[in-house]
TORRO-576366 format. One line per field, with one value per residue (C-alpha): x, y, z; chain; residue in one letter. Coordinates in nm, 2 decimals. Layout:
// TORRO-576366
px [X	...]
py [Y	...]
pz [Z	...]
kette [A	...]
rest [a	...]
***
This chain:
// TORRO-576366
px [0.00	0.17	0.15	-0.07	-0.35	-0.66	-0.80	-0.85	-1.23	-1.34	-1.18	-0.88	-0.56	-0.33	-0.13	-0.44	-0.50	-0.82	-0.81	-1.02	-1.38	-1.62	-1.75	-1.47	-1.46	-1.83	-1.69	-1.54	-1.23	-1.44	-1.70	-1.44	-1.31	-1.62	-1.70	-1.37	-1.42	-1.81	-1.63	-1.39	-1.62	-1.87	-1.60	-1.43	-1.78	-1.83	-1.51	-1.57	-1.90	-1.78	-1.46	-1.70	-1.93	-1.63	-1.49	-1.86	-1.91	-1.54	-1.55	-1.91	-1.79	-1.51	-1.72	-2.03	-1.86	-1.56	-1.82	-2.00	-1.68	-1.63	-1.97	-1.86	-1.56	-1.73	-1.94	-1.68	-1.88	-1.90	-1.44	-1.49	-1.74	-1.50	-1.23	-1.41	-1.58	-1.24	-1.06	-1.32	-1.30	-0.94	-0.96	-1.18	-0.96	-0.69	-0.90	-0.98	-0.62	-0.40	-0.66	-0.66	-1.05	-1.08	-0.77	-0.85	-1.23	-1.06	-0.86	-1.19	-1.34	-1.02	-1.04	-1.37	-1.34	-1.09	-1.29	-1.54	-1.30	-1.19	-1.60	-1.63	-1.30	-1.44	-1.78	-1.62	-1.38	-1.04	-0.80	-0.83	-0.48	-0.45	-0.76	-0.62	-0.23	-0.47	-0.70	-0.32	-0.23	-0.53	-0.51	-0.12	-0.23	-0.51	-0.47	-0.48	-0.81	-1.08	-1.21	-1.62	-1.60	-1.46	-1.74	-2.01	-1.89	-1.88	-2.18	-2.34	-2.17	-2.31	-2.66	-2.60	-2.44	-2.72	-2.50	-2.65	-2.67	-2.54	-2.22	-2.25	-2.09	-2.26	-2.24	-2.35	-2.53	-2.24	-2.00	-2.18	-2.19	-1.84	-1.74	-1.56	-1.39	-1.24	-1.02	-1.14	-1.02	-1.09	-1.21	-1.46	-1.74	-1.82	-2.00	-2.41	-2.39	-2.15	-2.34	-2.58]
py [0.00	0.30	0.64	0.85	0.62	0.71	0.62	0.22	0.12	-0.23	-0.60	-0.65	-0.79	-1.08	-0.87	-0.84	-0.41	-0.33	-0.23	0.04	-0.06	0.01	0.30	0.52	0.72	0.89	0.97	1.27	1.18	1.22	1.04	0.74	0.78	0.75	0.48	0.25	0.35	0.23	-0.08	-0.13	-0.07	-0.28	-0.58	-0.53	-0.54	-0.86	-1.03	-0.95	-1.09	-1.38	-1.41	-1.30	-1.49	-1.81	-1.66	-1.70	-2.06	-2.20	-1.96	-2.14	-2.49	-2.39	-2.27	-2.53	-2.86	-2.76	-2.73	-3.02	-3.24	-3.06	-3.19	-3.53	-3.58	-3.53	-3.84	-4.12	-4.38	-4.08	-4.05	-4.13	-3.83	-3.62	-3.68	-3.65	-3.29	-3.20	-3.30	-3.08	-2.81	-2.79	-2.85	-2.57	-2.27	-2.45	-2.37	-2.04	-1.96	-2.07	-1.92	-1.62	-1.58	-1.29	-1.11	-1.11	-0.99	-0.70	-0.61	-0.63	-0.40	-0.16	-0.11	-0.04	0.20	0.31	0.35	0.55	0.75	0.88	0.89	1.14	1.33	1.38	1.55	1.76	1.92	1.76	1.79	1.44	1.42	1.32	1.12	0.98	0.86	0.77	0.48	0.36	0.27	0.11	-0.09	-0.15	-0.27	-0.54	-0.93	-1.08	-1.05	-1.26	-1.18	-1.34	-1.13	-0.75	-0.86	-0.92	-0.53	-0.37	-0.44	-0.30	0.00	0.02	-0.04	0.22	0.49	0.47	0.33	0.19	-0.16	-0.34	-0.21	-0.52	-0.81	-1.16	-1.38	-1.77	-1.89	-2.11	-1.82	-1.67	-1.89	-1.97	-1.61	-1.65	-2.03	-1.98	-1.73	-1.74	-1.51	-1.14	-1.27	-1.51	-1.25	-1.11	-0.77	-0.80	-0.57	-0.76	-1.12	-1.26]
pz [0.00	-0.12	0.14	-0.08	0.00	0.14	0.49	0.49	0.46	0.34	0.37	0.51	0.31	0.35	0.62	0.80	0.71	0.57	0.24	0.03	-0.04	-0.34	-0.22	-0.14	-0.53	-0.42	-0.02	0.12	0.36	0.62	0.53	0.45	0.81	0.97	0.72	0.84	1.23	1.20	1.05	1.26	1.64	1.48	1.36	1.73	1.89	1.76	1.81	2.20	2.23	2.06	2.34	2.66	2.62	2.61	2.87	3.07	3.00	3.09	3.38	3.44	3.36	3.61	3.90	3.82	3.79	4.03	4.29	4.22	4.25	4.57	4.70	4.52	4.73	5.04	4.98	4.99	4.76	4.47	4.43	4.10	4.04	4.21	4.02	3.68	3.75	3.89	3.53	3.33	3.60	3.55	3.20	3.15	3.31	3.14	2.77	2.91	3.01	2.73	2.48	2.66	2.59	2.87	2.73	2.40	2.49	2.66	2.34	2.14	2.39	2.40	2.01	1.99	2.24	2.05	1.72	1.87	2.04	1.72	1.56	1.93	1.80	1.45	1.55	1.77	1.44	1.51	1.22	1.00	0.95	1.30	1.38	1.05	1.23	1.50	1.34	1.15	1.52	1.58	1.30	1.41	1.79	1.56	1.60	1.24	1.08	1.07	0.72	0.76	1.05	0.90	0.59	0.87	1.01	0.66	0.62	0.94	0.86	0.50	0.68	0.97	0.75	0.50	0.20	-0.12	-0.05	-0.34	-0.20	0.09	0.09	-0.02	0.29	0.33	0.62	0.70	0.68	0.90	1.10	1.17	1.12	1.46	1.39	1.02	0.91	0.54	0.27	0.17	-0.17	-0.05	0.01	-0.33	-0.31	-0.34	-0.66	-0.83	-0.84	-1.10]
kette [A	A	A	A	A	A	A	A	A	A	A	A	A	A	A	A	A	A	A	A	A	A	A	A	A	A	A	A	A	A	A	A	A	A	A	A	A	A	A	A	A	A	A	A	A	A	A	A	A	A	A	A	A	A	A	A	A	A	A	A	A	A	A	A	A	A	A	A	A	A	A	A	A	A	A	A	A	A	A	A	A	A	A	A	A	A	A	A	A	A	A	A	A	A	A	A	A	A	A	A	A	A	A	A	A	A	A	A	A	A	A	A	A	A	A	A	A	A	A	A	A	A	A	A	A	A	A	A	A	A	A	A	A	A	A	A	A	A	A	A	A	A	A	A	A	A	A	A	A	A	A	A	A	A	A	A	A	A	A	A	A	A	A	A	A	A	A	A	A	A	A	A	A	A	A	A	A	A	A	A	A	A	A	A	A	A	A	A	A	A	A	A	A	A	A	A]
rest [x	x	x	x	x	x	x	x	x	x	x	x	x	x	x	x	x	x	x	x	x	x	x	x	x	x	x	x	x	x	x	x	x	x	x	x	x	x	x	x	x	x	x	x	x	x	x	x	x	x	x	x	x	x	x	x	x	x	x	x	x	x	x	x	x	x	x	x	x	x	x	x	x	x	x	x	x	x	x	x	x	x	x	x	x	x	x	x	x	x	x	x	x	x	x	x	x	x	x	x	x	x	x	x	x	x	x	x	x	x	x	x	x	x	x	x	x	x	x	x	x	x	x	x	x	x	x	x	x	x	x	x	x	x	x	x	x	x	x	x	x	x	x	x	x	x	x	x	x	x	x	x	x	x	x	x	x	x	x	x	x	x	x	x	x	x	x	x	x	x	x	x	x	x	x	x	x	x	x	x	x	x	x	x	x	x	x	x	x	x	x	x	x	x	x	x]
***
């Protein structure tokens, strides 16, 4: 990407940055900026509720069946009880903890903070050429992309900023589906306007 180019709105590319979308020819700067923040808080909101609500069950799993085996162990004839809710407890936090499900829903949450940190600093008349280093740091401090995901987000910012919606990205049920499980690739989502 060459350094003449214009605020990143869209899918993201190999290295994981978004790239520019269809609509950015007929969109002021700062109309692409807001475009790629709305993007980006609704990608990040999704990618938290996907890790919270992880971080919920195994924390669950952990407290539920921890306890239970607790109870289990207290009645002598039940050892073998104990012993299994105590493996799936410990298994559980062990998931949660090498995954670093709660971390990762804090990052989520920080960058979408972020996001609409810089959507605040736009209304208010802040010069774009910073807001615009800004969201390039965001982008820096993102894990890799996940593509069905950053689609899923374009178009709820298409939707919420009132673009023409042949401009959206075609997306399967199964895609949707496993938005948060497979990476997929930028080119798998062809745009609504562009299929027969």
């Amino acid at each position: 990407m060459d350094d003449t180019a214009e605020p990143v709105v869209g899918h993201s590319n190999q290295e994981g940055r978004p790239a520019p979308g269809p609509e950015t020819a007929e969109m002021t700067e700062k109309e692409r900026i807001v475009f790629s923040c709305t993007r980006n808080a609704a990608y990040h909101e999704d990618m938290e509720a996907f890790y919270a609500r992880w971080h919920r069950f195994f924390m669950f799993i952990v407290v539920a069946v921890g306890t239970a085996s607790i109870g289990a162990s207290l009645v002598k004839e039940t050892t073998h009880w104990a012993t299994a809710g105590t493996a799936i407890a410990v298994l559980a936090g062990l998931v949660d903890l090498l995954w670093n499900v709660d971390g990762m829903a804090r990052l989520h949450s920080t960058l979408r903070r972020r996001c609409f940190d810089l959507l605040a600093r736009m209304e208010a008349d802040e010069e774009i050429k910073g807001i615009k280093a800004e969201y390039v740091r965001i982008i820096a401090d993102e894990p890799p992309a996940m593509y069905a995901v950053n689609a899923l987000a374009f178009n709820a910012a298409v939707d919420a900023l009132g673009r023409p919606p042949d401009q959206k990205y075609k997306m399967t049920e199964c895609q949707t589906f496993w938005r948060h499980w497979f990476r997929y690739q930028p080119t798998d989502f062809p745009e609504v306007g562009n299929t027969t």
